[in-house]
C-alpha positions as CSV (number, residue, x, y, z in Angstrom):
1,X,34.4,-4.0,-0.4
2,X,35.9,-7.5,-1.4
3,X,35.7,-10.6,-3.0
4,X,36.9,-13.9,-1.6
5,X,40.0,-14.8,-3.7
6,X,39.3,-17.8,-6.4
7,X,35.6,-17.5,-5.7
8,X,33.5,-18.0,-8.7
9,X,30.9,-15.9,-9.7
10,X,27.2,-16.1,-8.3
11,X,25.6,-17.0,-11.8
12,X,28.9,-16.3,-14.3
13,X,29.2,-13.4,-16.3
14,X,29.2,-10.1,-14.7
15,X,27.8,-11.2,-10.9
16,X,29.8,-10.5,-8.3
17,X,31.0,-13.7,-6.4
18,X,29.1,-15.0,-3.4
19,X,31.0,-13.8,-0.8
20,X,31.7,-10.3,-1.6
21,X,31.0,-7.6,0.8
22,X,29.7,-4.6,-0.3
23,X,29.4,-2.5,2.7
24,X,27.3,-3.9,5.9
25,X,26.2,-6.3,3.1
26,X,27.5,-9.8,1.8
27,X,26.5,-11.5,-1.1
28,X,25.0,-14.8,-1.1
29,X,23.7,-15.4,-4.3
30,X,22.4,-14.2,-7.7
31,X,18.4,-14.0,-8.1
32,X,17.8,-12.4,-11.2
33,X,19.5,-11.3,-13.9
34,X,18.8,-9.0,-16.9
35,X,20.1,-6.2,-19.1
36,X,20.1,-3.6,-17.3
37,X,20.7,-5.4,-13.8
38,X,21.4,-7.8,-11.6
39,X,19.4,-8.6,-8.3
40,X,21.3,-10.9,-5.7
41,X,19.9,-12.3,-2.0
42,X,22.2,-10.6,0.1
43,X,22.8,-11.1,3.9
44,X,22.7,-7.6,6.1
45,X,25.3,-8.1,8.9
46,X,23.5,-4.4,10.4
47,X,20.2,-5.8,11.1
48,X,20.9,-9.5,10.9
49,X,18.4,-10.1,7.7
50,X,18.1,-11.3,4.2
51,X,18.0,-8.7,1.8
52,X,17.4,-8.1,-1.9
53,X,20.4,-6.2,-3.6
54,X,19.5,-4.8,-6.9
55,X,22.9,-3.4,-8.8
56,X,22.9,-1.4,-11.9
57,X,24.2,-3.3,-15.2
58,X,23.8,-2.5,-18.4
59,X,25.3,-5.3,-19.9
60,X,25.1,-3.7,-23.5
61,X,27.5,-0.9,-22.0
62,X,29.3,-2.2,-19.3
63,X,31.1,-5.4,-17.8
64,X,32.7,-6.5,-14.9
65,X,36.8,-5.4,-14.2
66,X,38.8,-7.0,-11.6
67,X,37.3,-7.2,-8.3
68,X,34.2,-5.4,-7.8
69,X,34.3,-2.0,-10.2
70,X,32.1,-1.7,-13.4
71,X,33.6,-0.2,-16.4
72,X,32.7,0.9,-19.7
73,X,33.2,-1.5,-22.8
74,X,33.5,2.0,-24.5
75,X,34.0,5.2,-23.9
76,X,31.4,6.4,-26.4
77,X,28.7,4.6,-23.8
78,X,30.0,7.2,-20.8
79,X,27.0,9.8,-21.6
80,X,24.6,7.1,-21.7
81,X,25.9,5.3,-18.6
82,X,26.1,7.6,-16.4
83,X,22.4,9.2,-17.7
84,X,21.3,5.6,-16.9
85,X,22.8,5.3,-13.1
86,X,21.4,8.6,-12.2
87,X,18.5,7.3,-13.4
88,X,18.4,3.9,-10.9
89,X,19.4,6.3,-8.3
90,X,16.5,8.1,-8.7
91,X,14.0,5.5,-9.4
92,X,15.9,4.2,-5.4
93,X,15.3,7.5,-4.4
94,X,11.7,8.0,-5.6
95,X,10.6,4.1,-3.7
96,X,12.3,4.9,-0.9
97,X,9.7,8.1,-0.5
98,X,7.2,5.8,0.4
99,X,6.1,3.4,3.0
100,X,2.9,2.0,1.8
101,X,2.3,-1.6,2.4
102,X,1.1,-3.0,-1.1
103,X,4.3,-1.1,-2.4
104,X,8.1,-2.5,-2.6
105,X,10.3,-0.5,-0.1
106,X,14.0,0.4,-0.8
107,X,15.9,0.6,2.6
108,X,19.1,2.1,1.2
109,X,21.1,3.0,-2.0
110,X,24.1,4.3,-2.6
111,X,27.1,4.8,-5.7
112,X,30.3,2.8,-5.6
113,X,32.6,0.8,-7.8
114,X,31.5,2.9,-10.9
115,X,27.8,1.6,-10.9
116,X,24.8,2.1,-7.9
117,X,22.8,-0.5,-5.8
118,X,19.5,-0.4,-3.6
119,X,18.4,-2.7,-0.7
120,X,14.9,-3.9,-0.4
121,X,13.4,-6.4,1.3
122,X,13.2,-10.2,0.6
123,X,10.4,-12.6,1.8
124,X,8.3,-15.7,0.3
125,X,5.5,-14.9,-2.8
126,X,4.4,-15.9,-6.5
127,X,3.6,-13.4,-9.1
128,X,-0.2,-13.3,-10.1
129,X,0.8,-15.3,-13.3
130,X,2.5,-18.1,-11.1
131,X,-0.1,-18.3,-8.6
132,X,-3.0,-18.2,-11.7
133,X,-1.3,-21.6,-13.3
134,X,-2.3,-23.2,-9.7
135,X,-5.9,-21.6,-8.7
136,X,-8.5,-23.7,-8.5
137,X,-11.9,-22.9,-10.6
138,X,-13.8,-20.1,-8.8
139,X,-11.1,-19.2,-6.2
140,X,-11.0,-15.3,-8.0
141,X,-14.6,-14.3,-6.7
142,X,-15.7,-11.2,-5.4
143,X,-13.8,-11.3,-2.0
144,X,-10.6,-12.5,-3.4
145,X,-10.6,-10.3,-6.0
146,X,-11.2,-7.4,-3.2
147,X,-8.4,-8.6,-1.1
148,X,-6.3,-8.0,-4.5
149,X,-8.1,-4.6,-5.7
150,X,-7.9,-2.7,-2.5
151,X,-4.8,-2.6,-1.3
152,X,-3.7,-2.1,-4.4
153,X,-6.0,0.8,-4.8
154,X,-4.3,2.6,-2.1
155,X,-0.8,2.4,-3.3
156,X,-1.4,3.6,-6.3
157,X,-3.4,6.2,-4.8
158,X,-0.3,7.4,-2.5
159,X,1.8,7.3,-5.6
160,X,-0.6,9.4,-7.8
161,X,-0.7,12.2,-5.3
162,X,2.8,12.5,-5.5
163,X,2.4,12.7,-9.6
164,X,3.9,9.0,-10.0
165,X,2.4,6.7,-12.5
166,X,3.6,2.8,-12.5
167,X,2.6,2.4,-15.9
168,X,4.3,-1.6,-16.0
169,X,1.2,-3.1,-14.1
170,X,0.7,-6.6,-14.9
171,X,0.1,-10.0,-13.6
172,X,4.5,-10.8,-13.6
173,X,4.9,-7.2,-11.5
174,X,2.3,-8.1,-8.8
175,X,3.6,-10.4,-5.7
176,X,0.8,-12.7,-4.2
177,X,2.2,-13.1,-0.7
178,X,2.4,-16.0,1.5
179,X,0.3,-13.9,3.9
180,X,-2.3,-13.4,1.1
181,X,-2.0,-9.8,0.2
182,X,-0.5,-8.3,-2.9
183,X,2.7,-6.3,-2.9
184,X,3.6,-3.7,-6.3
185,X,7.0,-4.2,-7.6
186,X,9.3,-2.0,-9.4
187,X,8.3,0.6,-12.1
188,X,9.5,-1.7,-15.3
189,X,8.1,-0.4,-18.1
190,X,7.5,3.5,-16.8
191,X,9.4,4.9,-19.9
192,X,13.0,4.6,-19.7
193,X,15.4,7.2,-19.6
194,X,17.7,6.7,-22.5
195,X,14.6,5.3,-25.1
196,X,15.0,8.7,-26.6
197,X,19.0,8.9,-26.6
198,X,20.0,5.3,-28.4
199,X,18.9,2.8,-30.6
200,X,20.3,0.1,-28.2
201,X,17.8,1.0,-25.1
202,X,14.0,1.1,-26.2
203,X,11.0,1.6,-24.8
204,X,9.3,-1.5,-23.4
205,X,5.6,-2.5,-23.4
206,X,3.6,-5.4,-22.0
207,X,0.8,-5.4,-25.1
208,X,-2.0,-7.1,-23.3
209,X,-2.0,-4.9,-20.1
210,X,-0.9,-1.2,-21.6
211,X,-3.3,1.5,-22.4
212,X,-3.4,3.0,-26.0
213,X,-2.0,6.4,-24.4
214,X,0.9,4.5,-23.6
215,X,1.8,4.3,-27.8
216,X,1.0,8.2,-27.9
217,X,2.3,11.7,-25.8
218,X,0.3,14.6,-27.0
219,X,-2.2,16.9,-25.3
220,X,-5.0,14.6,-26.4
221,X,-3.6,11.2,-25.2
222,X,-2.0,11.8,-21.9
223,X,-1.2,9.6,-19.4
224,X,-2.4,9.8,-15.4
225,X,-4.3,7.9,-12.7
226,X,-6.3,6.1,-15.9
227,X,-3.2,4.7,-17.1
228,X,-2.6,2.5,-14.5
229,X,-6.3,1.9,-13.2
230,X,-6.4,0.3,-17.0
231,X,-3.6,-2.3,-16.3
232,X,-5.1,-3.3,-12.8
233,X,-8.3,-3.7,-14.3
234,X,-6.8,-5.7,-17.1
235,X,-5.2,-8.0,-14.4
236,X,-8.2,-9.1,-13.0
237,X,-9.5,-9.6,-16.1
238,X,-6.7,-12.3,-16.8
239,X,-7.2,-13.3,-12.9
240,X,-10.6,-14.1,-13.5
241,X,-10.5,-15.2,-16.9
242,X,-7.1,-17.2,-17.3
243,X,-6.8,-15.4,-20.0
244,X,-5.0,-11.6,-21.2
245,X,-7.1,-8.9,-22.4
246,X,-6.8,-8.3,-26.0
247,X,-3.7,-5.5,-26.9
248,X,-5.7,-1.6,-27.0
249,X,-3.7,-1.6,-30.6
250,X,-6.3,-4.3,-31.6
251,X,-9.2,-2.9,-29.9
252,X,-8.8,0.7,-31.0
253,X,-10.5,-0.4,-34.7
254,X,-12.9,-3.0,-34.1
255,X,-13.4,-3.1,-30.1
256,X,-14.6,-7.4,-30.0
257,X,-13.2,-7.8,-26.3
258,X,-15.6,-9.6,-24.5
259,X,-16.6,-7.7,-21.6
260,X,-16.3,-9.5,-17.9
261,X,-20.5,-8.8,-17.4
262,X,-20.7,-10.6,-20.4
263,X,-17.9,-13.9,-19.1
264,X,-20.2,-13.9,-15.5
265,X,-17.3,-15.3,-14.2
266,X,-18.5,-17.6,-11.2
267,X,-18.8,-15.9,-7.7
268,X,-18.6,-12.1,-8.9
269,X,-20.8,-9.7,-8.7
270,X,-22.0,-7.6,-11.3
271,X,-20.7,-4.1,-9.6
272,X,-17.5,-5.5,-9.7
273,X,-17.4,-7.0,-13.1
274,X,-19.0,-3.3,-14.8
275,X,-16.3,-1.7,-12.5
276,X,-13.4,-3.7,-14.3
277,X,-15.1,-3.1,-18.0
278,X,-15.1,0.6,-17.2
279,X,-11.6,1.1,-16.2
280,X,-10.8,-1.3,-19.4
281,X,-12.6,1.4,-21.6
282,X,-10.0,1.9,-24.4
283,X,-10.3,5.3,-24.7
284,X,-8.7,7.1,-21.2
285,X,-11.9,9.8,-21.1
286,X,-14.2,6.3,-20.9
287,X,-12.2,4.9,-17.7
288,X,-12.9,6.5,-14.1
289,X,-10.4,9.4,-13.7
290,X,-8.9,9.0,-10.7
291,X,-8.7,6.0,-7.5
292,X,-11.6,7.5,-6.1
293,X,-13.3,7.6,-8.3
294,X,-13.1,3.8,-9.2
295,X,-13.2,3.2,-5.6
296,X,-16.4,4.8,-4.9
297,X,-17.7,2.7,-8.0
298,X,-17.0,-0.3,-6.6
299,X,-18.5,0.8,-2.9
300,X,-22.0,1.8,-4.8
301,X,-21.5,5.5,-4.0
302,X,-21.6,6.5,-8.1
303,X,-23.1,5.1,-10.9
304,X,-21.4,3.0,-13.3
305,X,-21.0,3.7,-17.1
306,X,-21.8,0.3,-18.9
307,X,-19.8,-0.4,-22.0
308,X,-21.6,-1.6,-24.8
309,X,-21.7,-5.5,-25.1
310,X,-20.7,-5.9,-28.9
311,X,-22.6,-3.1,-30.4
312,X,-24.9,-3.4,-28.2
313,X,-26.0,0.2,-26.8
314,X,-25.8,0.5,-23.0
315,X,-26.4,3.1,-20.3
316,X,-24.0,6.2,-20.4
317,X,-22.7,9.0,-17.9
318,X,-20.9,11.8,-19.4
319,X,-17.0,11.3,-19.3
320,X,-14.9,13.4,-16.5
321,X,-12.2,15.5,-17.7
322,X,-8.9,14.6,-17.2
323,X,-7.0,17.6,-15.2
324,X,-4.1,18.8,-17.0
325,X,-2.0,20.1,-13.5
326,X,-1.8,16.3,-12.7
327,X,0.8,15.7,-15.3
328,X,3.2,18.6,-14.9
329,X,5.3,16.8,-12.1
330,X,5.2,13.3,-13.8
331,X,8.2,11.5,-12.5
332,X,9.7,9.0,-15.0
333,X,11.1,5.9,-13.2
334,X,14.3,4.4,-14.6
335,X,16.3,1.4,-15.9
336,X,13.8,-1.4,-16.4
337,X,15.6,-5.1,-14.8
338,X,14.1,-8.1,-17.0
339,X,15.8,-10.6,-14.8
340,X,15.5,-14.4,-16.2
341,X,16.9,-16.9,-13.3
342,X,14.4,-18.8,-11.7
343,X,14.1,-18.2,-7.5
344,X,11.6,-18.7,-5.1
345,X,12.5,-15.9,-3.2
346,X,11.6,-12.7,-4.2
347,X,11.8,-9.0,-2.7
348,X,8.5,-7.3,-1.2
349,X,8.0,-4.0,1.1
350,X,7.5,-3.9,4.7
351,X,8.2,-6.4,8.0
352,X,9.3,-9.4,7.5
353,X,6.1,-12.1,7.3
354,X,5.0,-14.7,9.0
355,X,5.9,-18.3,8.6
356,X,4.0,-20.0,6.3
357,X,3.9,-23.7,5.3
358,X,5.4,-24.4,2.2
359,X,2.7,-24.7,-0.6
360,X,1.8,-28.3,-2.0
361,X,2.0,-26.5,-5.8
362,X,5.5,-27.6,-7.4
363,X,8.0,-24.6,-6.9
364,X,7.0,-21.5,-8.5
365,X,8.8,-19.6,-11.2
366,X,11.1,-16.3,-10.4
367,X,9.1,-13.3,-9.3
368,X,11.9,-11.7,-12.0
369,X,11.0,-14.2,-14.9
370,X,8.7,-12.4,-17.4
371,X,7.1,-15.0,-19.2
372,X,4.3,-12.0,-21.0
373,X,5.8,-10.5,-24.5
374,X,6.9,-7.2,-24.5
375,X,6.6,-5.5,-27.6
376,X,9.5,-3.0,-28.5
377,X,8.8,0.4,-29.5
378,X,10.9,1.2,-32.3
379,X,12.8,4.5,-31.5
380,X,12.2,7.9,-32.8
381,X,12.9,8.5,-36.8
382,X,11.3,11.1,-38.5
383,X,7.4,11.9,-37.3
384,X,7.4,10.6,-33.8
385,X,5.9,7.0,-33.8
386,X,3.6,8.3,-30.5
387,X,2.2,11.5,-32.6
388,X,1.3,9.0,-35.6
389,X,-0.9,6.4,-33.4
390,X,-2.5,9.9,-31.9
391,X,-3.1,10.9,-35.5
392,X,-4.4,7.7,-36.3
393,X,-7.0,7.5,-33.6
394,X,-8.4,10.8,-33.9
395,X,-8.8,10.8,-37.5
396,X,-10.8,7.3,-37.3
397,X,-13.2,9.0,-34.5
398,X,-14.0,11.8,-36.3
399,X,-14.4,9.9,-39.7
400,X,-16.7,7.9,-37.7
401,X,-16.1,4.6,-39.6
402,X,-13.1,2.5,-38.8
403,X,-13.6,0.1,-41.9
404,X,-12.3,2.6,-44.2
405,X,-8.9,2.6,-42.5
406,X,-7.4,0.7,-45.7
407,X,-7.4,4.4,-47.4
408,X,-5.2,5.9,-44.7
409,X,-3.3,3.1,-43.5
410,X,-1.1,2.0,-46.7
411,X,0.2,6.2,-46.0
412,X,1.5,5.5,-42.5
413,X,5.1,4.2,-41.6
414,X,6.3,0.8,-41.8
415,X,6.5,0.7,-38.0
416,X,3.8,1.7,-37.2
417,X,1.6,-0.2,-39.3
418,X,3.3,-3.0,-37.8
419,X,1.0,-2.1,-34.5
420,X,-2.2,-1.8,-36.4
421,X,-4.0,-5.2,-37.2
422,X,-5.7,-6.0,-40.2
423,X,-9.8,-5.9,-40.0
424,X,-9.3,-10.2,-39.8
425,X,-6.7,-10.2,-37.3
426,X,-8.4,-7.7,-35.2
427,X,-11.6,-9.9,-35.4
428,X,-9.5,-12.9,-34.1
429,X,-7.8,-11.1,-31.5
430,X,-10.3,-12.2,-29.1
431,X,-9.2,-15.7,-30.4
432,X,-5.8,-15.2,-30.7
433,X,-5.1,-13.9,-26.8
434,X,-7.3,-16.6,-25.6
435,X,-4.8,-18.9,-27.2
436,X,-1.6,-17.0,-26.3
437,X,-2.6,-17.0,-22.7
438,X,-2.8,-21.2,-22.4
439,X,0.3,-21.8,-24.1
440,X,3.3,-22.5,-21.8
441,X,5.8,-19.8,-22.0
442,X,9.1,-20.3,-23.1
443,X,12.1,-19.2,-21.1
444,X,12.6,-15.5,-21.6
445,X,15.5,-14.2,-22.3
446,X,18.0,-11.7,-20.6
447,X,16.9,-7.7,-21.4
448,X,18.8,-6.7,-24.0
């Protein structure tokens, strides 16, 4: 492994220069950068392809020495380093089990030069949040929103049997390919190793799109196959709508989401649109259970529990129980990658596509930008922040009446009354995404 002498770096900093050769493999240049990674087009001399080469770098730990090797900016970050590369070895290992279309394939990873890298494929696509700047009214109807849904559907339903939850679906993880069908990137915001072992590496959440079980880990609030039906449901919603759902922190006290039966949004059916309001239920016994489950919905085969329309009372089925078993084998994922450099080309599972013409939109952002705010979970201090919000919810339902949360609230930590809006701000919240959603995002920054 080699770089070419004087060669400058692929995007400065820590990337290696394009040039280097890292095995079969040489580097052409940087596509996304973050902090915990760096994700370069690479050219496989093996098989005569472009590649995507994803390298561990936690730039808060670590930093490029001469040539190629990573080392340590301190030797009190080896425990936590080397935790965290196991971990993206791992999260290579656990992709590479599966060879499901709608899924991103690894084709190889390995350890060298004191970090680890995988290779996955590379080929022409938008995120769903690129590709909804450009939709024309009424191009998310029914079948579209099928085509998206399905195979969708079916990954997740291959990675549930094998106990995996993505839990980081959202409109900037989903690839819209050239070809028309949608391809599931990397498991971001599935809950990161060292979140529980330093202050410096936290827990990352997309508001809009995660569950309320995802602020919460007791027996009561677990997370499964409901989890991530929740954020694919909330997807469309933001497909069909051009807008993101309101945060589950908001609607937990004063649920004023509009519903999608209530929007009509043109060329949908009804099925679909009480489909999508189900599996956006904000509590996880109120969502279909499993992929089947939310599949046979939308094919007819079961009835559909209609959420009420703001207080107003709607049909009912009784919820199904979540099974307990499902969770024992959970696999957590690893080191999220928050890249930030803009590219057109992105990395996607399978064969490579189909040419394509180029698209007469202007040139979209970086499948690895990630324009939609994360909120960070402050870490563990004193009664677990996840135990609190479980506390918090429970004790509302069974009071009955979430208006008297101004006696309980004022006796909750600072943090995590941060994540509990007041009755106004929950009433705007409606408002307030609607807004958020127009607005241009900035340019995000690098993960910290």
């Amino acid at each position: 492994m080699n770089s070419p002498p004087g060669a400058p770096p692929a995007d400065g900093g820590d990337a290696l220069p394009a040039g280097t050769r890292l095995g079969e493999f040489e580097i052409r240049e940087v596509i996304g950068s973050g902090g915990f990674g760096i994700v370069y087009r690479a050219w496989d001399e093996a098989l005569q392809r472009d590649v995507a080469l994803k390298e561990y770098m936690p730039v808060s730990m670590a930093g490029r020495s001469a040539g190629e090797r990573v080392t340590l900016r301190s030797r009190t970050h080896e425990e936590d380093f080397e935790l965290g590369r196991q971990s993206f070895v791992n999260e290579a290992r656990l992709l590479a089990r599966f060879d499901q279309p709608a899924l991103v394939k690894v084709f190889r990873f390995w350890e060298g030069n004191g970090t680890a890298y995988m290779a996955m494929p590379l080929y022409q696509g938008r995120t769903l949040r690129q590709l909804r700047k450009t939709m024309a009214p009424g191009t998310a109807d029914d079948a579209w929103t099928r085509a998206l849904i399905d195979p969708l559907l079916d990954a997740l339903e291959v990675m549930h049997a094998a106990a995996v939850y993505h839990r980081d679906i959202a409109p900037d993880n989903i690839l819209w390919c050239d070809d028309g069908r949608p391809v599931l990137l990397d498991f971001g915001a599935a809950r990161l190793v060292l979140a529980d072992r330093t202050q410096n590496v936290t827990a990352v959440l997309k508001p809009q799109f995660a569950p309320i079980e995802q602020y919460a880990e007791t027996q009561s609030m677990r997370q499964g196959p409901w989890t991530d039906l929740y954020a694919l449901a909330g997807t469309c919603y933001f497909m069909l709508t051009g807008r993101a759902p309101v945060p589950a922190t908001a609607r937990v006290l004063n649920d004023e989401m509009e519903p999608l039966l209530r929007i009509l949004p043109p060329g949908c059916s009804p099925r679909l649109l009480q489909v999508l309001d189900w599996a956006m239920a904000v509590r996880p016994q109120d969502r279909p259970q499993s992929v089947a489950q939310m599949r046979d919905a939308l094919e007819g085969r079961i009835a559909i529990p209609l959420r009420p329309v703001h207080g107003v009372a709607a049909g009912h089925m009784p919820p199904v129980q979540a099974d307990p078993a499902a969770f024992d084998k959970t696999v957590q994922a690893t080191m999220r990658i928050e890249p930030t450099r803009k590219t057109t080309r992105v990395p996607a599972p399978g064969p490579a596509l189909a040419s394509a013409s180029a698209p007469s939109t202007p040139p979209p952002e970086s499948v690895y930008d990630t324009p939609e705010r994360s909120v960070m979970l402050p870490p563990k201090s004193g009664l677990p922040l996840r135990a609190v919000m479980v506390v918090l919810v429970m004790a509302a339902a069974i009071a009955g009446a979430w208006t008297t949360r101004a006696q309980w609230i004022p006796m909750l930590p600072e943090s995590v009354q941060a994540l509990i809006p007041s009755a106004q701000e929950a009433a705007s919240a409606p408002e307030a995404a609607a807004s958020a959603s127009e607005a241009t995002p900035a340019a995000p920054a690098a993960a910290a």
